[in-house]
N, C-alpha and C positions, 0 to 999 in steps of 0.2 A: 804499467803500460810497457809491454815488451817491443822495440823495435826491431827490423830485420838490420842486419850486419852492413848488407851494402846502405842502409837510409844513415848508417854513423860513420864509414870510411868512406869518402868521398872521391879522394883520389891523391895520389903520393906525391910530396912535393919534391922534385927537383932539381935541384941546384949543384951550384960546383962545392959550395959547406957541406950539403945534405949529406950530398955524394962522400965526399970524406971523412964524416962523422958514420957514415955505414959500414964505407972500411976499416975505419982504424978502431973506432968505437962501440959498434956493433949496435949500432942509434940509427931508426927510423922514424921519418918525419912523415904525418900526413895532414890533408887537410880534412876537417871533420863539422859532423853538424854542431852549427853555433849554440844548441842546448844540449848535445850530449857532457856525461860526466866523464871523469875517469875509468870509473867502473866499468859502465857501458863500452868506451873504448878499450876498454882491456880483453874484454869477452869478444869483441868484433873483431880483433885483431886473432885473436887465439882461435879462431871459429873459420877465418877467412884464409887462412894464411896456414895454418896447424903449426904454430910453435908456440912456446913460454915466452911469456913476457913477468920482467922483474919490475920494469917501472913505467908510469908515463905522466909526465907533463905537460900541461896545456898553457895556450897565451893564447887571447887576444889579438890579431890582429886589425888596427883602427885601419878603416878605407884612408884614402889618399885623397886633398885637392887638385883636381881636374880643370884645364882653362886652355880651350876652343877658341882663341880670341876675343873676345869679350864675354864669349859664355863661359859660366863658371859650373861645375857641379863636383859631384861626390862620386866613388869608387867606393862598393860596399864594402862593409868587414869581414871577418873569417876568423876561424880558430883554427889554431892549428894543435897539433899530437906530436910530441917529441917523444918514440916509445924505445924502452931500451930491451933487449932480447935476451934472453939465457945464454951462456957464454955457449958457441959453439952452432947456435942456432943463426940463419941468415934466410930473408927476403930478396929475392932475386926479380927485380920486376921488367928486364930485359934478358932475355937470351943472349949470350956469348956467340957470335957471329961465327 
């Protein structure tokens, strides 16, 4: 079952870590479908983006409890993609102003 690219990268995660592990480490996070593999993220990332990828690791992220005042619920979960780049290769997903 072959999926399209954008139904396994979902969208890039953010942060002020992410951020610094781009710079210094040349580490891209994204969030990805909860049943893609590694594989599949490997080829999504190499197809979307056109660069080498050397590695990627995934985690689980469990949802969070949620409480509205007496109401209580769940925040769903999510995987995420910690993918490392060919040294010299870089993801830019903001323009330089």
């Amino acid at each position: 079952m072959s999926r399209e690219a954008r139904d396994i990268i979902l969208e890039p995660v953010v942060t002020e870590k992410s951020t610094r592990q781009r710079e210094t480490k040349n580490v891209v996070a994204f969030v990805v479908a909860r049943n893609a593999n590694k594989i599949e993220i490997r080829k999504a990332v190499e197809k979307l983006f056109d660069v080498s990828v050397t590695s990627v690791r995934t985690i689980t992220v469990p949802g969070k409890r949620k409480r509205l005042g007496r109401y209580e619920g769940m925040r769903s979960g999510w995987k995420k993609a910690i993918v490392t780049l060919k040294e010299g290769e870089t993801i830019e997903f903001f323009e330089h102003a």
